[in-house]
C-alpha positions as CSV (number, residue, x, y, z in Angstrom):
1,X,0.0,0.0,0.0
2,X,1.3,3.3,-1.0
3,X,1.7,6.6,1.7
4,X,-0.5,9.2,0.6
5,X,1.3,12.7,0.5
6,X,-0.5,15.0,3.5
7,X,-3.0,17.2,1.8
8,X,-1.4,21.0,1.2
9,X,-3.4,24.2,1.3
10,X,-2.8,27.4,0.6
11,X,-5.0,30.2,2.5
12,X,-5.0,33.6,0.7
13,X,-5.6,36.3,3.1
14,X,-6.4,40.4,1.5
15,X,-3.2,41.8,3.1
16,X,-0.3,42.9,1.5
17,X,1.4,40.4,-1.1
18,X,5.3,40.2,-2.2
19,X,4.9,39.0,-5.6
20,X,7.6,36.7,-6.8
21,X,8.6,33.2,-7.9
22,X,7.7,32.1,-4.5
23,X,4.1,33.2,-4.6
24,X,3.7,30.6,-7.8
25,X,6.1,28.1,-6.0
26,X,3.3,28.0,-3.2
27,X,0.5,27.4,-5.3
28,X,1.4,25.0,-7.9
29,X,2.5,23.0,-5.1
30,X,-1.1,23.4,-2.8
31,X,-3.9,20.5,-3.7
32,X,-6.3,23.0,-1.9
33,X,-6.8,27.2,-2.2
34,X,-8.7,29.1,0.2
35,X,-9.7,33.1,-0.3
36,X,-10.7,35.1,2.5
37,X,-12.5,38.1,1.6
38,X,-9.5,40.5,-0.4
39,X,-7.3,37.7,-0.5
40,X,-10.2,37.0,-4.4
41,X,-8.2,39.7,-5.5
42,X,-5.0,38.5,-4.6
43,X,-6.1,35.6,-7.2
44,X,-7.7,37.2,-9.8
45,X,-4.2,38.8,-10.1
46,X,-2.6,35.6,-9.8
47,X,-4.7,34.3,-12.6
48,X,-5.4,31.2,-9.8
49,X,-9.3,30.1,-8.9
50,X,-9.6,29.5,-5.4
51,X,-11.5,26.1,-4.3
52,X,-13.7,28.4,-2.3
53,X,-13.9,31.6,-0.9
54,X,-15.0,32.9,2.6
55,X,-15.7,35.9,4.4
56,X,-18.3,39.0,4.8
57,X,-16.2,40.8,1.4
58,X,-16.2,44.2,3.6
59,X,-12.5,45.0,2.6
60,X,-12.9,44.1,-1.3
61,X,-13.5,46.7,-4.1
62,X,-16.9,45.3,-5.6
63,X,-15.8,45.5,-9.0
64,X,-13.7,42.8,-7.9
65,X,-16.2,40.6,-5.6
66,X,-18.5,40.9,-9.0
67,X,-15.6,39.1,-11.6
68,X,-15.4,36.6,-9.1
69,X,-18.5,35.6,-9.2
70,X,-18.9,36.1,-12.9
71,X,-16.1,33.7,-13.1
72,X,-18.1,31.0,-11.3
73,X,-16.1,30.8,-8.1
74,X,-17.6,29.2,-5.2
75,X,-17.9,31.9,-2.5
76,X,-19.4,31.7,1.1
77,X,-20.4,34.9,2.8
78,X,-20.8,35.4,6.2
79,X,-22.3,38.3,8.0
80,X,-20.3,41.3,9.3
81,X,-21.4,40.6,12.7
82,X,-19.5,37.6,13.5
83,X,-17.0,36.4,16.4
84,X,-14.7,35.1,13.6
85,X,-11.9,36.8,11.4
86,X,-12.1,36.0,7.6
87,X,-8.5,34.9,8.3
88,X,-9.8,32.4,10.9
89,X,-13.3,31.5,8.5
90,X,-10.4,30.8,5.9
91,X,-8.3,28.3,8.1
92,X,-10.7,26.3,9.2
93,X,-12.3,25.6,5.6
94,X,-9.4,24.6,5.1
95,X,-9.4,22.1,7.3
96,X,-12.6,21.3,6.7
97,X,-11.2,20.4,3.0
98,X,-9.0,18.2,4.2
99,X,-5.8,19.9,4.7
100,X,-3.1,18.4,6.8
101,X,-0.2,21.4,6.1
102,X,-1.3,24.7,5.9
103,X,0.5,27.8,4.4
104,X,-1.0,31.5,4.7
105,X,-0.2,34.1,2.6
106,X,-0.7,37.9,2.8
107,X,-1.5,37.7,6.2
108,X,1.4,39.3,7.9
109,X,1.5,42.8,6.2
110,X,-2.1,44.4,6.3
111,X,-2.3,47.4,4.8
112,X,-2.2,49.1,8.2
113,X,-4.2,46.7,10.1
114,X,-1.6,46.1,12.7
115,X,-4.2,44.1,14.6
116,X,-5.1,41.5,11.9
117,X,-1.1,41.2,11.5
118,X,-1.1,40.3,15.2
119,X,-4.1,38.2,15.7
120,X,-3.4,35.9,12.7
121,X,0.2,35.5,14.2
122,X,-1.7,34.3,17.5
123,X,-4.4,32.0,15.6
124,X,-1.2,29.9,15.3
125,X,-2.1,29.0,19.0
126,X,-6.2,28.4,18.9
127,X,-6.3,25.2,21.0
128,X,-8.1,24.2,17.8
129,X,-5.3,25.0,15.4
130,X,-2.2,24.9,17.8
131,X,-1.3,21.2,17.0
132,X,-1.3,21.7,13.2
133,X,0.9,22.4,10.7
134,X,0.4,26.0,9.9
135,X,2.4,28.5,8.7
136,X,2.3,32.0,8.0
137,X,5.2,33.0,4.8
138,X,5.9,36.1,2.8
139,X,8.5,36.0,0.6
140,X,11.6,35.7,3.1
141,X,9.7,35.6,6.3
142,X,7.9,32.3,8.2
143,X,6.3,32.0,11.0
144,X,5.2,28.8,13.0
145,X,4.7,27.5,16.3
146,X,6.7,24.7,17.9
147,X,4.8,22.4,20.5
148,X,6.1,18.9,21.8
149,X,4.7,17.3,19.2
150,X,7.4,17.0,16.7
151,X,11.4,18.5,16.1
152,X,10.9,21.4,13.5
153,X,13.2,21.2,11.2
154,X,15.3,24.2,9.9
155,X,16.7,22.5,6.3
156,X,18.9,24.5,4.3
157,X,18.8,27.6,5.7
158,X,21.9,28.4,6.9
159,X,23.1,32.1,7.6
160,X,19.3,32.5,8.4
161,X,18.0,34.8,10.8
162,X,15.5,32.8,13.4
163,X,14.0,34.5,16.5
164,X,12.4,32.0,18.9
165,X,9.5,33.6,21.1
166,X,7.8,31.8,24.0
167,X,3.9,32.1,24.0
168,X,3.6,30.1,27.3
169,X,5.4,30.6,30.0
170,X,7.8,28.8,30.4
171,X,7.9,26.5,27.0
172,X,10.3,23.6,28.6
173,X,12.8,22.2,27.7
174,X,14.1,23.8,24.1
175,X,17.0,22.1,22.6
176,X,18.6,23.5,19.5
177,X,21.0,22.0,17.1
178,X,22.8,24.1,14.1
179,X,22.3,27.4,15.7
180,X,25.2,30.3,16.9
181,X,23.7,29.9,20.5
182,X,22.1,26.4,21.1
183,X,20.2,25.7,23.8
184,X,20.7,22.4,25.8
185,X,17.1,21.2,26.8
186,X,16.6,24.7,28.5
187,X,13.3,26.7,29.5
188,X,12.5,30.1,28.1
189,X,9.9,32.5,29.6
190,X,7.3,34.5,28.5
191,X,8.3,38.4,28.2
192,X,12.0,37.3,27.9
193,X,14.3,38.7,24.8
194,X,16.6,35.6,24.8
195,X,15.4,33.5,22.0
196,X,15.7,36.8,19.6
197,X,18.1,37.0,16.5
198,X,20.4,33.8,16.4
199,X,21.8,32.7,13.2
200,X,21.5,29.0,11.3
201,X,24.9,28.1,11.2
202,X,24.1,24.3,9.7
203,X,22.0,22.9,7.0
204,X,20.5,20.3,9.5
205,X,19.9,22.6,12.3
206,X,16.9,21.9,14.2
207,X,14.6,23.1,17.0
208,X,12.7,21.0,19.8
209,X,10.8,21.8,22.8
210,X,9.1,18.8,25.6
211,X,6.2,21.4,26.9
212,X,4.2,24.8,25.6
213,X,4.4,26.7,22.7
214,X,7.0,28.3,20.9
215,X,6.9,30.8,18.6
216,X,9.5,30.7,16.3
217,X,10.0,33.4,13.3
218,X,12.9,32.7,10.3
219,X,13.9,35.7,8.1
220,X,15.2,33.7,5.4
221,X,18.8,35.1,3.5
222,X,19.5,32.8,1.0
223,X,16.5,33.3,-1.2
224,X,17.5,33.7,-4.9
C-alpha cells in the first residue's frame, strides 16, 4: 500500500502580497486554495481560482467581488457581525477540506491593520489549530509554532536569521542544534528577549521543545 502525500493548502488572506517566484512556487504545489474576503483579488491577479472563498467581502473593491463571481467561483459569505476573522473563516475551511499542512499568505503585512497582523500570528495557537501544521510566509519571512509534538526542522537555511519567542510561560525544555547559541534542553519564559536574532549556522539545524508553545520566526537570506 502506498503513503498518501499530506493534503497541502494554501490560504490567501487580502493583506499585503510580495509577488515573486515564491508566490507561484506555493501554489502550484497546494492541492487545496482558500480566499478570504481580499485575499479573491490577490487571485484574480494571480490568474489562480480559489476552491472556495470565505468571508463578509467588507474589505474588497466590488468590482472585484462581481468578476469573481462572474467567473463562477464558489464563494461563502458570512455576515459582518461575527466572532470570527475572515482569516480564521479561511483556516478552518481549510481544514474542513482536508488539509493536513497549511500555508497562509498575505497575512502578515495588512495594509495598516496592525491588529489583523497580530491576531493571525496568535491563531497559530487556537487550541483548535495549535497542533497543526500552519504557517504564516511572505517571501523571506515564516512563521510557526513549535509544541512537543514533533522536532521542526530548519533545512537548508543556513546564515538565516530565526528569533524563537515563547507564548507560554515557560515552553520547557528547548534544545537546539545548528544554531550560533544552542540551547541544551533549556526553558525560556514568557516576556523574555533571549530567543531573539540567532543565526542557522548548519544545513541540518533543528529546534525541539518537551512542553508549551514556541513561537519561532525565520527571516530567510538565502533566497534567490
Amino acid at each position: 500500500m502506498f503513503n498518501k502525500s499530506p493534503k497541502k493548502a494554501v490560504v490567501v488572506l487580502g493583506g499585503e502580497l510580495i509577488g515573486g517566484c515564491w508566490v507561484k512556487d506555493i501554489l502550484k504545489s497546494s492541492d487545496i486554495i482558500v480566499a478570504a474576503d481580499n485575499g479573491i483579488s490577490h487571485c484574480i491577479k494571480l490568474g489562480v481560482e480559489p476552491d472556495i472563498s470565505v468571508g463578509d467581502f467588507d474589505s474588497i473593491l466590488p468590482k472585484n467581488l462581481t468578476a469573481a463571481k462572474k467567473l463562477g467561483w464558489e464563494i461563502k459569505q458570512f455576515p459582518e457581525d461575527k466572532d470570527k476573522t475572515d482569516g480564521q473563516l479561511a483556516v478552518e475551511e481549510a481544514l474542513n477540506l482536508g488539509a493536513e499542512t497549511i500555508t497562509v499568505i498575505a497575512g502578515i503585512r495588512g495594509d495598516s491593520r496592525f491588529d489583523h497582523g497580530l491576531g493571525n500570528i496568535l491563531l497559530l495557537t487556537y487550541k483548535h489549530l495549535a497542533y497543526k501544521d500552519i504557517r504564516l510566509i511572505e517571501k523571506n519571512i515564516e512563521i510557526s509554532l513549535i509544541t512537543s509534538a514533533a522536532p521542526h526542522p530548519l533545512n537548508y537555511l543556513k546564515n538565516s536569521i530565526v528569533s524563537l519567542i515563547p507564548l507560554t510561560d515557560p515552553v520547557k525544555g528547548v534544545k537546539t542544534k545548528g544554531l550560533k547559541y544552542n540551547l541544551s534542553t533549556e526553558d525560556l519564559n514568557m516576556g523574555h528577549t533571549r530567543g531573539i536574532s540567532n543565526i542557522i549556522l548548519k544545513d541540518d539545524a533543528t529546534i525541539s521543545v518537551l512542553g508549551g508553545l514556541l513561537l519561532v520566526i525565520l527571516e530567510k537570506t538565502n533566497l534567490p
